[in-house]
Every structure is written in C-alpha cells, then in structure tokens.
C-alpha positions, 0 to 999 in steps of 0.5 A: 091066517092061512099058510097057501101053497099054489103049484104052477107048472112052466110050459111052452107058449102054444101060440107060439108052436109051429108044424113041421109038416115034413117030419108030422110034428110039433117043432118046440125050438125057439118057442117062447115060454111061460106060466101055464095059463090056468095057473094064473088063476090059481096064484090069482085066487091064492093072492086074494084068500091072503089079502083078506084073511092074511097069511103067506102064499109060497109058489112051487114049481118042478121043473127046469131051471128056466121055470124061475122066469114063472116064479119070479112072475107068480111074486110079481103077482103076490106070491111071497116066496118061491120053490123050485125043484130041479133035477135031472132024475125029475125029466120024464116025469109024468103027472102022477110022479110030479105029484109024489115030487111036489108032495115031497116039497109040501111035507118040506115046507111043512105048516100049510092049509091049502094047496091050490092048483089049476084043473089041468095045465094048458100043454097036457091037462090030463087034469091028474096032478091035483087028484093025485097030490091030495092022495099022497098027502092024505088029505081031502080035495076038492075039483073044479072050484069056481067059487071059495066062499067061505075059509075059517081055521079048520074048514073050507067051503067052495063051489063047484061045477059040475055037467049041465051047469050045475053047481055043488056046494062043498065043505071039507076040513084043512088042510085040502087041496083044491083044484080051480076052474079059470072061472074063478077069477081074473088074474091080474097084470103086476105093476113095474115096482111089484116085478123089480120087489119080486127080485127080492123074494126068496126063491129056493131051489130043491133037488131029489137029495134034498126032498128025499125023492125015492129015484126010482119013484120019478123021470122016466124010470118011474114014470106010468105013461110014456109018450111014444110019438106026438102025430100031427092030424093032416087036413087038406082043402078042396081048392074048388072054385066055382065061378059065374054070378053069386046066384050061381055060385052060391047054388054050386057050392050048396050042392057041394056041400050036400054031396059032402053030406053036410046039411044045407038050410 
C-alpha cells in the first residue's frame, strides 16, 4: 500500500487581482486566496492511487499560516493528513529553496513512495519546484504525467506528453517524484460531511528548527533569484469610430486594419 505525499502551494486567487495603473502594478490587497489551481490535480490523482490500491495521502505545504485554509481542503478531498511549514526565515524563499525546504519535510515523515506535484503553480509556474525536489532527495522523477498506469511496490509506470502531442511511456523505480499535467484527471467538489471530517484530521505545523533548515539555505538570504519589480504591460485602444452604412464602415475599418499591417481576408 502506497505512503503519497502531494506538495500543494497557497496562492492568490488570480481572478480576483487588480491593476494599480497610477503605480504599474499588481494591487494584491483584499485579494482572496487558495489552493493553486493544478495542485487540485495533484491532490486529485493522490486520492485516486490510495482508493485503489490503499495506503495514506499526506498533504504538504510551505507557506503562511493562512495556507491551512488549503490544507484543510486538500482533506476535504481525501488527503489524511496534513503539514504545514511556516516560518518567518521561509519569506522570500524561491522555487529552488522551497524545494530543499519541502525535501526537509519529506525525509521528516520518513516511509513514503511517491511524491506527487503540479508542473508548475498558477501565480509563478517557473515549473522548477518538482525537478528540483527529485534532486535533493536523490530520487527519480518523472514531468508532465497525464496518465499513471500502472503502480506496484517497487516500480511506477506514466505517460507523458511531450511537444506536438506525442506521448512517451515512462517506467522508474520508487520512491519518485512526479510531477502532473491538469490533464490528468478532474478534481472533485468535496461533500459538506467530507469538509466538517476534514476539522478532524491532524495537521502539523513544522518550523526551520524542527526540519533542520540550514538558515542560510532558505528566504531571501538563500534565495538565487530575486524579484526587483512586478511591471504591468500598458495597452491603449485606437478610439477610432467610423460612421455611415455598414457597407461603408466595414471598408473604412478594413482599411485600417491594412494600414496596421494586419492582414484582411
């Protein structure tokens, strides 16, 4: 029976993100927040490989402590427990330290077989956290699985697709990490009994004393790639209005549109 760790990350909800246009950037305040939209799959597929073949799902997350709204709803959806790293020396922490954090919290566990994560999250998808936390737990990993199809004890075999819709067949030994495509599946709605059991899950909360984090290693201190400045790309419309019949209208704006070098069929 399979020991599944799905990493989740908290973000803003990007619908809900406004333009400050005096200032060019994104406004974040009062912005409401979630679980990053392919993690969905990710918890989804986790609950699906321990309904057939048994075993635990734990959920893992590094951030805030406003992240246990998004692993309360990861065991809502069948995850069976829950982990949380905060800590105020994780801010600032990039993809690649957030992996050697959550790699912390995987050896801390301990007994596990997979490791599975989105391909990228929805407010950065730098598609770097899943690579990187196969390298520091030395294990194999596998990209962009639309398809599990096969799980035994020792070994995992997926399907994985690559440019121009081909699709590569992949089998490696456990434990892996592997990294999913929304693709994958459709992740479900929880019941109301299913969120009112979630209360009762264990969900932990881990700092960098309690993982061992070398501080140096994570936030902004350790961090490769630091962000300088969020610009916001400026547009502006023509406000061109042609008048007269729509035979008329319709040959003025075409002209237009030639004069703007765009092609008119």
């Amino acid at each position: 029976m399979p020991e599944i760790i799905v990493c989740i990350k908290h973000v803003y909800d990007e619908t809900d993100l406004r333009i400050d246009r005096v200032n060019n950037r994104i406004d974040f305040e009062g912005a409401k927040t979630k679980i990053s939209d392919d993690d969905k799959n990710a918890i989804e597929e986790a609950v699906r490989i321990k309904e057939k073949h048994g075993g635990s799902v734990t959920v893992l997350s590094l951030g805030g402590a406003e992240a246990r709204k998004s692993i309360k709803e990861a065991l809502a959806m069948g995850c069976d427990k829950g982990r949380l790293l905060v800590d105020p020396v994780f801010d600032g922490s990039d993809a690649i330290r957030t992996a050697y954090v959550l790699s912390l919290a995987v050896k801390k566990i301990g007994k596990f077989d997979l490791v599975i994560t989105a391909s990228g999250s929805t407010d950065i998808y730098s598609g770097i956290v899943g690579p990187s936390l196969a390298e520091f737990l030395k294990i194999p990993l596998i990209t962009f699985v639309t398809k599990i199809s096969e799980l035994s004890s020792n070994k995992i075999t997926a399907e994985r697709t690559l440019e121009e819709g081909l699709v590569e067949t992949v089998e490696c030994d456990l434990p892996a990490v592997v990294s999913i495509s929304r693709e994958i599946n459709q992740p479900r709605f929880p019941t109301l009994l299913q969120i009112m059991s979630a209360g009762k899950k264990e969900i932990l909360e881990w700092n960098s004393q309690s993982l061992g984090a070398e501080l140096s290693l994570v936030g902004k201190t350790g961090s490769k790639i630091q962000v300088e400045a969020l610009n916001v790309p400026k547009s502006a419309r023509k406000r061109i209005i042609f008048e007269g019949s729509p035979e008329d209208t319709a040959s003025k704006l075409a002209d237009a549109l030639l004069k703007e070098g765009i092609e008119v069929k």
